[in-house]
N, CA, C and O atoms as CSV, one atom per row, in Angstrom:
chain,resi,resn,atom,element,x,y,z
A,1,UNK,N,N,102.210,108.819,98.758
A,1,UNK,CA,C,102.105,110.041,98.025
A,1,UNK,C,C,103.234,110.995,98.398
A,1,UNK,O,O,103.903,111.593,97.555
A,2,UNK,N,N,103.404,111.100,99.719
A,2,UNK,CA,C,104.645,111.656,100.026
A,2,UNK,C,C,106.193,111.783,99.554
A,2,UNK,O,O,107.029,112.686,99.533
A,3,UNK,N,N,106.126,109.870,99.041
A,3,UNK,CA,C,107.166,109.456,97.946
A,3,UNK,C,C,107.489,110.760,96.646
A,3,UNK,O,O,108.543,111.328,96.359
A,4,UNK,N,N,106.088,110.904,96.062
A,4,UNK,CA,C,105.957,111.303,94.906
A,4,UNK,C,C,106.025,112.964,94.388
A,4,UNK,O,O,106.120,113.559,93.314
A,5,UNK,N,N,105.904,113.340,95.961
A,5,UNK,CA,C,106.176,114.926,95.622
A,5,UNK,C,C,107.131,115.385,94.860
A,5,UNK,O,O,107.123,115.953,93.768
A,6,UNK,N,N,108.439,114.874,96.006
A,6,UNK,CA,C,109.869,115.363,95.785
A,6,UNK,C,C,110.376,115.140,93.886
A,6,UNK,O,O,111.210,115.893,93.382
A,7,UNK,N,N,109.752,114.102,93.150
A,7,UNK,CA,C,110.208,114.222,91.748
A,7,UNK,C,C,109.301,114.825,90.843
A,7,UNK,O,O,108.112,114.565,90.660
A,8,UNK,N,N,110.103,115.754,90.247
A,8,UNK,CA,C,109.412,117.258,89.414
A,8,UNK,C,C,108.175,117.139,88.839
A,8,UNK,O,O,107.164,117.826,88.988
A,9,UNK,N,N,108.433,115.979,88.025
A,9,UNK,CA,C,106.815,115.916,87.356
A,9,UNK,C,C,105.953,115.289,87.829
A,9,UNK,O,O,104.768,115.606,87.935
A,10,UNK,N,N,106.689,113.945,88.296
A,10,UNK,CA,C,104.793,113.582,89.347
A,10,UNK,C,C,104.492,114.860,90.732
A,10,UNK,O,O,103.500,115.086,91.425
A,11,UNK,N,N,105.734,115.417,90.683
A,11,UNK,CA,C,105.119,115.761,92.154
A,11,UNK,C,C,104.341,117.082,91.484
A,11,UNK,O,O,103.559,117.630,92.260
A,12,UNK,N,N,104.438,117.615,90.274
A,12,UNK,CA,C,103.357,118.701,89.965
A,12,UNK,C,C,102.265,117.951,89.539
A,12,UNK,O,O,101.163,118.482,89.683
A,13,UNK,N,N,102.317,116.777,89.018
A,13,UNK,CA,C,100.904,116.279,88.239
A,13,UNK,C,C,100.308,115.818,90.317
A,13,UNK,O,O,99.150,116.217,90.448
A,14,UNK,N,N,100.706,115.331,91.330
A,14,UNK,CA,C,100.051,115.179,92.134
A,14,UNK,C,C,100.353,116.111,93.514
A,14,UNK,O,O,100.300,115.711,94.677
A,15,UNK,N,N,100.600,117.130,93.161
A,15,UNK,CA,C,100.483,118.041,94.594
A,15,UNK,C,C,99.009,118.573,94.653
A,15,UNK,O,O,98.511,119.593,94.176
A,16,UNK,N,N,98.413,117.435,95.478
A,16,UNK,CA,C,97.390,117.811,96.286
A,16,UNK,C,C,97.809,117.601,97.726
A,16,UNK,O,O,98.843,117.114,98.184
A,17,UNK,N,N,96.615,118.152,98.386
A,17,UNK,CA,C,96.492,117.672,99.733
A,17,UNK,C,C,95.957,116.408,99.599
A,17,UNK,O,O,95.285,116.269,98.577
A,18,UNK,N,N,96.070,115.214,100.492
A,18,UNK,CA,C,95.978,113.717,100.620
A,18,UNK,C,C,95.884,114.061,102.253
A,18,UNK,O,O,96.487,114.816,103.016
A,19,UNK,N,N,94.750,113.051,102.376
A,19,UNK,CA,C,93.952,112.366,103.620
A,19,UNK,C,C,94.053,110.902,103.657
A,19,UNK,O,O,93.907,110.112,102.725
A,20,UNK,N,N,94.347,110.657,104.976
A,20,UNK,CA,C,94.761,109.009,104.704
A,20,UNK,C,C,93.746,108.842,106.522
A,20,UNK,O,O,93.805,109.309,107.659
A,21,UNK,N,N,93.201,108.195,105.987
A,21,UNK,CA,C,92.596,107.346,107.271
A,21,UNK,C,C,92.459,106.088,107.819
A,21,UNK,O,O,91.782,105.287,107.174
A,22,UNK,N,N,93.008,105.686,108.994
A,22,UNK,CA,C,93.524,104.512,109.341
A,22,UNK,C,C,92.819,103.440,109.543
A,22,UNK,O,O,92.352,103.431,110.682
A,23,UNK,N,N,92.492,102.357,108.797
A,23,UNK,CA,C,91.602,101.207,109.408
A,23,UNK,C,C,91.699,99.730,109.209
A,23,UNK,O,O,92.314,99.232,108.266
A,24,UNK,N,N,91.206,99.191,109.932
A,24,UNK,CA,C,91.608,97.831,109.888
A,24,UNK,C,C,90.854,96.722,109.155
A,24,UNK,O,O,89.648,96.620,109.378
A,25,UNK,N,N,91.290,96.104,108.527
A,25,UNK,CA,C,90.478,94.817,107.654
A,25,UNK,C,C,90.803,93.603,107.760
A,25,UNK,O,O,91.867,93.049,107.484
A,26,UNK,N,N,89.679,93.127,108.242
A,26,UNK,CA,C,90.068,91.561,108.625
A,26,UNK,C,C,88.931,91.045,108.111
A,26,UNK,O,O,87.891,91.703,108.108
A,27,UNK,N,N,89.045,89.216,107.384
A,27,UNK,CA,C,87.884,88.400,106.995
A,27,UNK,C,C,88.575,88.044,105.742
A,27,UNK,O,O,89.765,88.112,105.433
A,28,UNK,N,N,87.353,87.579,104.991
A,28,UNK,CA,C,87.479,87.334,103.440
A,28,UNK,C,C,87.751,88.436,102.203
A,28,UNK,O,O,86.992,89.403,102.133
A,29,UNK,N,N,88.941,88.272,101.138
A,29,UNK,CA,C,89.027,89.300,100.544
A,29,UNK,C,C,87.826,89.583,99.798
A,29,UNK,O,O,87.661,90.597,99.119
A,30,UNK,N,N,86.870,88.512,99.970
A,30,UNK,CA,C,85.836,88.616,98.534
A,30,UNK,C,C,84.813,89.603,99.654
A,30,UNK,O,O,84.202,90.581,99.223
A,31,UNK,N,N,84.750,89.214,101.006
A,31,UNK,CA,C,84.173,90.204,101.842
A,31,UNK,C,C,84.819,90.963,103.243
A,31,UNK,O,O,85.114,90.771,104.422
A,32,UNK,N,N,84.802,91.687,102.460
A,32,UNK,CA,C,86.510,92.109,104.037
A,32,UNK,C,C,85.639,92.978,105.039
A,32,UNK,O,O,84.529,93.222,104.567
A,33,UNK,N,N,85.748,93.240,105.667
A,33,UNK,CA,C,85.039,94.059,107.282
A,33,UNK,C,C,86.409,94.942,107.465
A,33,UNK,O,O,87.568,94.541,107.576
A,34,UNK,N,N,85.758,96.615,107.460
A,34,UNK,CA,C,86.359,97.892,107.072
A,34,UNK,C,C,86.032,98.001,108.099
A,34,UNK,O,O,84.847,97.697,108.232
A,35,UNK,N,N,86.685,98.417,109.300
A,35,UNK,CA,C,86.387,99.371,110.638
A,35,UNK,C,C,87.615,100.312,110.313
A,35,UNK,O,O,88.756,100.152,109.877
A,36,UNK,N,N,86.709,101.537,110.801
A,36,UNK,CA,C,87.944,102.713,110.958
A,36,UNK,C,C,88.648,102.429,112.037
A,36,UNK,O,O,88.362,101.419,112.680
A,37,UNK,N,N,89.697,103.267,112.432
A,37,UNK,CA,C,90.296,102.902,113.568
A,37,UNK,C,C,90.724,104.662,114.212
A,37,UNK,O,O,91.247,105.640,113.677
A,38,UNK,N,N,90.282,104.436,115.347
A,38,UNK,CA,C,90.692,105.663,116.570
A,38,UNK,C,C,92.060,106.396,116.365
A,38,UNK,O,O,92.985,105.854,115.760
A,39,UNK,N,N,92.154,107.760,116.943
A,39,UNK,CA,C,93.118,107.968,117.055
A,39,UNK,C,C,94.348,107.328,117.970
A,39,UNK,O,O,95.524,107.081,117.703
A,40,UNK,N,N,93.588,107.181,119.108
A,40,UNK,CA,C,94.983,106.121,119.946
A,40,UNK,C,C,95.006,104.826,119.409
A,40,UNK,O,O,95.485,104.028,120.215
A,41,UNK,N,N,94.678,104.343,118.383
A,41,UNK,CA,C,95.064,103.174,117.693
A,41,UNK,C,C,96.036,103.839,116.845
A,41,UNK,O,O,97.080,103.187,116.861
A,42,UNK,N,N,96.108,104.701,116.232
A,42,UNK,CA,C,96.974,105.141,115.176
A,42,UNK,C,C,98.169,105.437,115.886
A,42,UNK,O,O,99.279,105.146,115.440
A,43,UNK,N,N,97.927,106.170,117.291
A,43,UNK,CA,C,99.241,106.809,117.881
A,43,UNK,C,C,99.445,105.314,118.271
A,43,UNK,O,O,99.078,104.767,117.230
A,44,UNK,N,N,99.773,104.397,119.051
A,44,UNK,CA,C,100.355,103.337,119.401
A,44,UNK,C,C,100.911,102.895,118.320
A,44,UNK,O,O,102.137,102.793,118.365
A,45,UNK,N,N,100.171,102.481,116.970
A,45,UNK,CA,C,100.946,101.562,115.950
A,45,UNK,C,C,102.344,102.671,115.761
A,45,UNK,O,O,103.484,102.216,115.661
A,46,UNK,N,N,102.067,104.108,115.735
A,46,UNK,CA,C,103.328,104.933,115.152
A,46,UNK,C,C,104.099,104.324,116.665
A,46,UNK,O,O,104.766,103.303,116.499
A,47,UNK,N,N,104.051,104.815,117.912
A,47,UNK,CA,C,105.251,104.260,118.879
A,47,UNK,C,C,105.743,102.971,119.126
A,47,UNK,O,O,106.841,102.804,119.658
A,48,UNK,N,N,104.794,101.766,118.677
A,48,UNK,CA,C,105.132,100.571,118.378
A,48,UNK,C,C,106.511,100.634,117.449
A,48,UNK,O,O,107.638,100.235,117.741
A,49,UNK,N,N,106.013,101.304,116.165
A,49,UNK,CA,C,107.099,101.317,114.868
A,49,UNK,C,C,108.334,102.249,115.075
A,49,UNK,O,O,109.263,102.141,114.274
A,50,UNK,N,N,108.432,103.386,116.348
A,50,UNK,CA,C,109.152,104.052,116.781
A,50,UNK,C,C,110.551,102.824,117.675
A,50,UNK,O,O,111.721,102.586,117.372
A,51,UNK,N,N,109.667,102.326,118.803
A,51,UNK,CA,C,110.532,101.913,119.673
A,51,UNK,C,C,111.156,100.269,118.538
A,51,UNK,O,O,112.328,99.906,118.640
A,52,UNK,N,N,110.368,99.669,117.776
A,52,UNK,CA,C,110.980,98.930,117.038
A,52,UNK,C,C,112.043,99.402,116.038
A,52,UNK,O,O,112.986,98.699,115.675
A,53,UNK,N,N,111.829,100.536,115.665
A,53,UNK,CA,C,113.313,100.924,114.796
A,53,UNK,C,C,114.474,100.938,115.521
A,53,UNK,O,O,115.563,100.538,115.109
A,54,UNK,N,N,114.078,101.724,117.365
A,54,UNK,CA,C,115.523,101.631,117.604
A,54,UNK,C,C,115.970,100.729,118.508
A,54,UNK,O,O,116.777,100.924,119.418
A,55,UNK,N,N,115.077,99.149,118.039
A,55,UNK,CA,C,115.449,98.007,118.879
A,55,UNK,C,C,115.954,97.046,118.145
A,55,UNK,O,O,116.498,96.011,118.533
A,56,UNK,N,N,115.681,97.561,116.631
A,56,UNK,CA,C,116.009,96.308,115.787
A,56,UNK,C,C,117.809,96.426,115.529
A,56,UNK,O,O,118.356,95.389,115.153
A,57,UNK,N,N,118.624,97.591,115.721
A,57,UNK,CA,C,119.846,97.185,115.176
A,57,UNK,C,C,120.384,97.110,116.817
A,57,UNK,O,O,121.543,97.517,116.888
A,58,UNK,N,N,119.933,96.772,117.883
A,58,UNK,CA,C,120.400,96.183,118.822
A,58,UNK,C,C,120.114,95.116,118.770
A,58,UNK,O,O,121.117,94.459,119.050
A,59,UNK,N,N,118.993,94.260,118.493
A,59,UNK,CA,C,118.656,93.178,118.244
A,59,UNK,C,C,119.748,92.203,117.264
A,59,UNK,O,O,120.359,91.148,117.435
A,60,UNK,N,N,119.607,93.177,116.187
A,60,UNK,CA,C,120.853,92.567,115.080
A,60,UNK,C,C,121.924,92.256,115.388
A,60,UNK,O,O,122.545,91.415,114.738
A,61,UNK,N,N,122.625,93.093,116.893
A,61,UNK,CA,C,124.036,92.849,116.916
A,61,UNK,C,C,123.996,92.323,118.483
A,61,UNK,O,O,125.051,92.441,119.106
A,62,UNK,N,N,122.865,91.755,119.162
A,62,UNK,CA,C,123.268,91.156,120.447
A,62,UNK,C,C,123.786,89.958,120.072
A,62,UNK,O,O,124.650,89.768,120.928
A,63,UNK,N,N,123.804,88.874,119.205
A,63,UNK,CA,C,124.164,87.921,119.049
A,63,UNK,C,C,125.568,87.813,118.862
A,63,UNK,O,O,126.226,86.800,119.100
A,64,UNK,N,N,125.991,88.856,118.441
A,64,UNK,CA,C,127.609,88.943,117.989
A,64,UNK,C,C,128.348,89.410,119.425
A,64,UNK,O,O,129.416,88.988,119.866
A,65,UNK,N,N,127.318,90.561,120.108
A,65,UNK,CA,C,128.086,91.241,121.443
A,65,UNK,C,C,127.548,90.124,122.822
A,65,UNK,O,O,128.167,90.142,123.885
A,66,UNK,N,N,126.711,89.484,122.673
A,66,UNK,CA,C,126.700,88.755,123.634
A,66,UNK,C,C,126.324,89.551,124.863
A,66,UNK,O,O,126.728,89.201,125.972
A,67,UNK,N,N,125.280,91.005,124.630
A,67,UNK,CA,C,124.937,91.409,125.683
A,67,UNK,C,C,123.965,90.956,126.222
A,67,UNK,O,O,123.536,91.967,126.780
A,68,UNK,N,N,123.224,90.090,126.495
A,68,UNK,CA,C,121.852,89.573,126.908
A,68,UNK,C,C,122.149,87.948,127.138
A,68,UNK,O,O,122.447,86.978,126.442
A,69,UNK,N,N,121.890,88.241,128.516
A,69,UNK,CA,C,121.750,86.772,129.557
A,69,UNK,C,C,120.872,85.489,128.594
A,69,UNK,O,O,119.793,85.830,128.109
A,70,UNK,N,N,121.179,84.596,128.443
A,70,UNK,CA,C,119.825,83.152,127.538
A,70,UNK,C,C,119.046,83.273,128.095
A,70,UNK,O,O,118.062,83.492,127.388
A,71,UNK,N,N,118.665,83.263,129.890
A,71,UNK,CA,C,118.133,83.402,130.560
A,71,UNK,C,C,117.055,84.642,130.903
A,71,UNK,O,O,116.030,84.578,131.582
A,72,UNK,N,N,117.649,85.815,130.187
A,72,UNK,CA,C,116.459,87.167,129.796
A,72,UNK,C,C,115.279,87.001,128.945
A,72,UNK,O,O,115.604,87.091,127.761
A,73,UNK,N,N,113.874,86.766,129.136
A,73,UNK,CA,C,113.372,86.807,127.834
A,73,UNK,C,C,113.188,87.632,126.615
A,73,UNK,O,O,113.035,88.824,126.881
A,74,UNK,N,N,113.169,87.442,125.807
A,74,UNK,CA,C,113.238,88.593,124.540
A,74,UNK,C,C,111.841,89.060,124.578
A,74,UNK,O,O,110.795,88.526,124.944
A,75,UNK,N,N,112.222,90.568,123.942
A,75,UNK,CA,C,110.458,91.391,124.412
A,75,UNK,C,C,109.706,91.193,123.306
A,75,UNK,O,O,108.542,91.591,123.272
């Protein structure tokens, strides 16, 4: 929804306030199992997705710079 503000007309046909609540679904789609999920579940997945943004374009270019021993394991 956030997408949708910034362009003129959807973002007047949808400027509301939006609530998004975090939860997890696992099982069958025909019967899926909805648990909400905690706030320190929510904060970890955001620092998970934090420290992976600024690991992935080191990741991308160790192979070319050859900074990391074969012998290091990858995290």
């Amino acid at each position: 929804m956030a997408a949708i503000v910034p362009i003129p007309i959807l973002g007047a046909m949808f400027n509301t306030r939006l609530v998004g609540i975090a939860v997890s679904v696992t099982g069958d789609w025909r019967d899926p199992t909805v648990v909400p999920l905690g706030p320190e579940a929510v904060g970890q997945s955001l620092v998970n997705l934090m420290g992976a943004t600024f690991r992935a374009p080191i990741e991308l270019l160790d192979p070319f710079l050859g900074t990391r021993r074969s012998s290091e394991p990858r995290p």
